[in-house]
C-alpha positions as a printed NumPy array, in Angstrom:
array([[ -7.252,   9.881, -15.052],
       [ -4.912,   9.471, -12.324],
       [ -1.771,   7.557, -11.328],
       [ -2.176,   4.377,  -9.544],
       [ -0.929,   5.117,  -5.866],
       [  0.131,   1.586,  -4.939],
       [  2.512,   1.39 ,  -7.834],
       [  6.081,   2.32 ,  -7.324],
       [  6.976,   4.319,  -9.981],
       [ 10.822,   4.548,  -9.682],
       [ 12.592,   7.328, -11.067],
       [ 14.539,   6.83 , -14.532],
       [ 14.815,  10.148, -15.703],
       [ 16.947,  11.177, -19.089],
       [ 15.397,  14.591, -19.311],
       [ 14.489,  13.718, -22.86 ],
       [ 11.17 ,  15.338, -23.039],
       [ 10.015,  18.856, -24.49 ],
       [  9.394,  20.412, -21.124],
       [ 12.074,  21.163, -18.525],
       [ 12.868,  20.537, -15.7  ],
       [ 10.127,  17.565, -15.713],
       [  7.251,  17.893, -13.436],
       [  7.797,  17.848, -10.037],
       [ 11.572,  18.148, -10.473],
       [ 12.778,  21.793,  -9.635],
       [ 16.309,  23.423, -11.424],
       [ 17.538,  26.583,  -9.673],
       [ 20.266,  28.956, -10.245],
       [ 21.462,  31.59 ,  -8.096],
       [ 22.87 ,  33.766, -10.839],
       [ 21.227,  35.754, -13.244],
       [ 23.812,  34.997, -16.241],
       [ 23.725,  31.422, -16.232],
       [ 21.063,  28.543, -16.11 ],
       [ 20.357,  24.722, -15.803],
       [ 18.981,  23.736, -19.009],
       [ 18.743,  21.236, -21.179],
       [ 21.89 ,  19.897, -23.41 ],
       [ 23.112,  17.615, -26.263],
       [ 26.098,  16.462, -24.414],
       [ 24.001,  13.651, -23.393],
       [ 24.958,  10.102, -21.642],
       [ 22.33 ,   8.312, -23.462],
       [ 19.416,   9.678, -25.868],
       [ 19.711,  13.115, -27.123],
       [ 19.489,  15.411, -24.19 ],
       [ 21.321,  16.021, -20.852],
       [ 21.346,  18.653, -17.802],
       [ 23.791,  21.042, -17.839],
       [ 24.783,  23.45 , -15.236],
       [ 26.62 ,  26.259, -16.151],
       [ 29.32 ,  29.436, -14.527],
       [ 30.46 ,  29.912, -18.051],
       [ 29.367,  33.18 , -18.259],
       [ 30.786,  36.606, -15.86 ],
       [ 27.526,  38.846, -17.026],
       [ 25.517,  37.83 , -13.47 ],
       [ 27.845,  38.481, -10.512],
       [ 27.042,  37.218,  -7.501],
       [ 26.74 ,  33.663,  -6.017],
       [ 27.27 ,  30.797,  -9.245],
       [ 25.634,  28.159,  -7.352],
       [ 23.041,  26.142,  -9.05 ],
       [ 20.529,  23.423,  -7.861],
       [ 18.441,  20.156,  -9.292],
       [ 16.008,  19.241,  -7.101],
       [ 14.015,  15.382,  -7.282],
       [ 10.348,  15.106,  -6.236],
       [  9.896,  13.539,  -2.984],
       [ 11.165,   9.729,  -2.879],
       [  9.965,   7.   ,  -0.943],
       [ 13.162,   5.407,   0.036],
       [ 13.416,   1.139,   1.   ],
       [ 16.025,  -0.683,   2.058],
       [ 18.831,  -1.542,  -0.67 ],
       [ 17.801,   1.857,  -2.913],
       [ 20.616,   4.274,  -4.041],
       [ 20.162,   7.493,  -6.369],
       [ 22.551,   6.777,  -9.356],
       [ 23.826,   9.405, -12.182],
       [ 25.879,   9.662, -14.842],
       [ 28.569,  13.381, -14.894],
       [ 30.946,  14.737, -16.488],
       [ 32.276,  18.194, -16.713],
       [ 32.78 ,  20.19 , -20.266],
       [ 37.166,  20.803, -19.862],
       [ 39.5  ,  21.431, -17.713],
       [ 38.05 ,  24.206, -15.262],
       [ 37.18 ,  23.916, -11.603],
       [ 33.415,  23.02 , -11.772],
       [ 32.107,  21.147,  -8.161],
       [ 29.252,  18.868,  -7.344],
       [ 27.868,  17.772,  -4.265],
       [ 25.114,  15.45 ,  -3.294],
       [ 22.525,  16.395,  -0.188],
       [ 19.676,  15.027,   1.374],
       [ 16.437,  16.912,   2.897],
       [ 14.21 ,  14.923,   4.809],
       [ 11.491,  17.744,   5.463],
       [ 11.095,  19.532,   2.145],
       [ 12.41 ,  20.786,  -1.059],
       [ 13.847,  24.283,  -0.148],
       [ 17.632,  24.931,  -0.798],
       [ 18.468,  25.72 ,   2.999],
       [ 16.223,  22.07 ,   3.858],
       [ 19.332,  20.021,   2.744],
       [ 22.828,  18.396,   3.999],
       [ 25.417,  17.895,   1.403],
       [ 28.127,  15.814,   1.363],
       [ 31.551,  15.853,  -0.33 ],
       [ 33.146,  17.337,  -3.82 ],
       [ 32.536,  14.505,  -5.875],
       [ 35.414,  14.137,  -8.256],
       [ 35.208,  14.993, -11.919],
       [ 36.431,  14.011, -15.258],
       [ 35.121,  14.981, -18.917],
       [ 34.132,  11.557, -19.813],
       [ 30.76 ,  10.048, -18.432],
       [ 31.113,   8.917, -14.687],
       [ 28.49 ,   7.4  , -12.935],
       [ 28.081,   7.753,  -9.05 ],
       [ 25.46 ,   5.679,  -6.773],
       [ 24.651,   7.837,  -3.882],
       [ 23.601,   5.468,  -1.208],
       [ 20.57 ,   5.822,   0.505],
       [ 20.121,   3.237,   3.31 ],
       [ 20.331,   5.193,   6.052],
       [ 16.985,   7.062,   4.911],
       [ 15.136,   3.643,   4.15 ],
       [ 11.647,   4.289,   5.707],
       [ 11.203,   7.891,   5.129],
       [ 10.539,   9.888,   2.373],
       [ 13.464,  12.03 ,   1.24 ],
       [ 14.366,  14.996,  -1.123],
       [ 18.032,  14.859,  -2.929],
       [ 19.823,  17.725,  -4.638],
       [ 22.669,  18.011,  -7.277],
       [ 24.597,  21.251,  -5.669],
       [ 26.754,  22.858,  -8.227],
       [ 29.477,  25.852,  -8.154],
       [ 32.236,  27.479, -10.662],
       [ 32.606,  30.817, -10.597],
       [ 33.92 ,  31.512, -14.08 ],
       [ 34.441,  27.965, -15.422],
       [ 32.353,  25.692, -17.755],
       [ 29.783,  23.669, -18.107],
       [ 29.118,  19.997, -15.754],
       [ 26.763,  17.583, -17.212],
       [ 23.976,  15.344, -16.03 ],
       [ 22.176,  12.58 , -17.405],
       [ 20.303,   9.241, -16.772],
       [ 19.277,   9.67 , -13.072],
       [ 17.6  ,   6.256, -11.563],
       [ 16.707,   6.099,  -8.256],
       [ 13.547,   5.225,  -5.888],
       [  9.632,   5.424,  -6.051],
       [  8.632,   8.841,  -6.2  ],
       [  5.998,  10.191,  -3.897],
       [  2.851,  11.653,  -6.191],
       [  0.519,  14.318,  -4.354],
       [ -2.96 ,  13.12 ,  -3.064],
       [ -3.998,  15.669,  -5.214],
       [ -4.587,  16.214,  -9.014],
       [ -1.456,  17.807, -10.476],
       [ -2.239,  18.983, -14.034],
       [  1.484,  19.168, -16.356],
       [  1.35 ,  20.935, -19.593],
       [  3.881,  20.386, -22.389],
       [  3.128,  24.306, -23.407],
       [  1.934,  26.745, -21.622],
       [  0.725,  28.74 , -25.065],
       [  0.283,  27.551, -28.915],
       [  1.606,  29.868, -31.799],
       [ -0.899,  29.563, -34.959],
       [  0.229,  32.11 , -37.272],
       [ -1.687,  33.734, -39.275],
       [ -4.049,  31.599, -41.351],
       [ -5.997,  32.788, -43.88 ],
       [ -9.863,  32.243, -44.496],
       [-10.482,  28.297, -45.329],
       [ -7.1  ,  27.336, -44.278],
       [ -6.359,  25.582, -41.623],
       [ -3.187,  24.877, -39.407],
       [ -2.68 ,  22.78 , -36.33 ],
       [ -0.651,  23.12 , -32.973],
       [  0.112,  20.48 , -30.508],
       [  0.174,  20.402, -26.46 ],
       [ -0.029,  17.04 , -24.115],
       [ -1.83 ,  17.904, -20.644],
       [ -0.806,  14.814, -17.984],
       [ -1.966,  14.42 , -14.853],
       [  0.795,  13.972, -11.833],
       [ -1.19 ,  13.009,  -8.939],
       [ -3.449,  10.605,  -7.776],
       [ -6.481,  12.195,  -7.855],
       [ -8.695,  12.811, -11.2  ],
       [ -7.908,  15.859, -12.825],
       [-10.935,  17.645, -14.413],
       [-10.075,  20.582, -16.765],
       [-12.255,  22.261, -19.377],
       [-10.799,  23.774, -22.862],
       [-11.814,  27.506, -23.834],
       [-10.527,  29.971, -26.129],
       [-10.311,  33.781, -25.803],
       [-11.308,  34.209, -29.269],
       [-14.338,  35.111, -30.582],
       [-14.524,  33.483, -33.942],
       [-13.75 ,  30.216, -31.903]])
């Protein structure tokens, strides 16, 4: 099936699920010894982002990037967050906004938002975009310093491709070895992100299957 493309699906995102970042979100880093991933240190639920400069082993340029899918910004909408950084270090976020695309260079940001290491929440408004459909990116730097937290982004409709957009929750399944008139089982979701139908056909590369 497909999504219904006259229904505004807003974006509540708590990056709860088994695959990250979620589809159509995109998390960059810039340095080869530290990631975004996934984290504990969560607002709400059981998982968080986290950005990261904690470790020295990557050299280079510590910045680090979350990137939405493309919103369809109205009148009234903000993007809101929830942050917080891990101690005491110098960790920076910025917000920016791309109205052409999703590449790193596409986007303006705005000011250091200040920090704490309790749970903040900041409402970045977007009324000056109402009308057009937008990009926005969590920008963060620390050469050498912790860890910053995200969590419980909310914000407007997101804009789905006219397309079918197939999302996997793994991209491979792990069986084991079974032995003859055993069985065992593996799990994986496929979802479709766009608005088209998605048609897909199951095959194995094994033989015996």
């Amino acid at each position: 099936g497909a999504r219904n493309s006259s229904y505004r699906d807003l974006v509540v995102e708590g990056f709860e699920g088994l695959v990250f970042p979620p589809s159509s979100w995109q998390a960059i880093s810039l340095n080869t010894g530290n990631s975004v991933t996934q984290s504990s240190y969560s607002h709400s639920g059981s998982k968080a982002v986290r950005f990261s400069s904690y470790s020295s082993s990557g050299g280079g340029d510590y910045t680090q990037y979350l990137i939405s899918p493309k919103l369809s910004v109205q009148s009234g909408d903000s993007l809101a967050f929830w942050y917080k950084k891990y101690s005491s270090y110098t960790d920076n976020v910025y917000v920016g906004i791309s109205t052409t695309d999703s590449s790193v260079a596409s986007f303006t940001f705005g000011d250091n938002l200040s920090i704490s290491t309790t749970y903040a929440r900041h409402a970045q408004d977007l009324s000056s975009n109402a009308g057009s459909n937008i990009f926005v990116a969590l920008k963060y730097y620390g050469k050498w310093a912790g860890h910053l937290y995200v969590d419980d982004i909310t914000g407007p409709a997101i804009v789905y491709p006219s397309t079918p957009v197939a999302s996997l929750t793994a991209s491979s399944l792990a069986f084991g070895s079974v032995l003859i008139g055993a069985t065992n089982t593996a799990t994986v979701s496929l979802s479709n992100n766009g608005t088209s139908d998605l048609a897909y056909t199951v095959a194995s590369d094994n033989a015996a299957f």
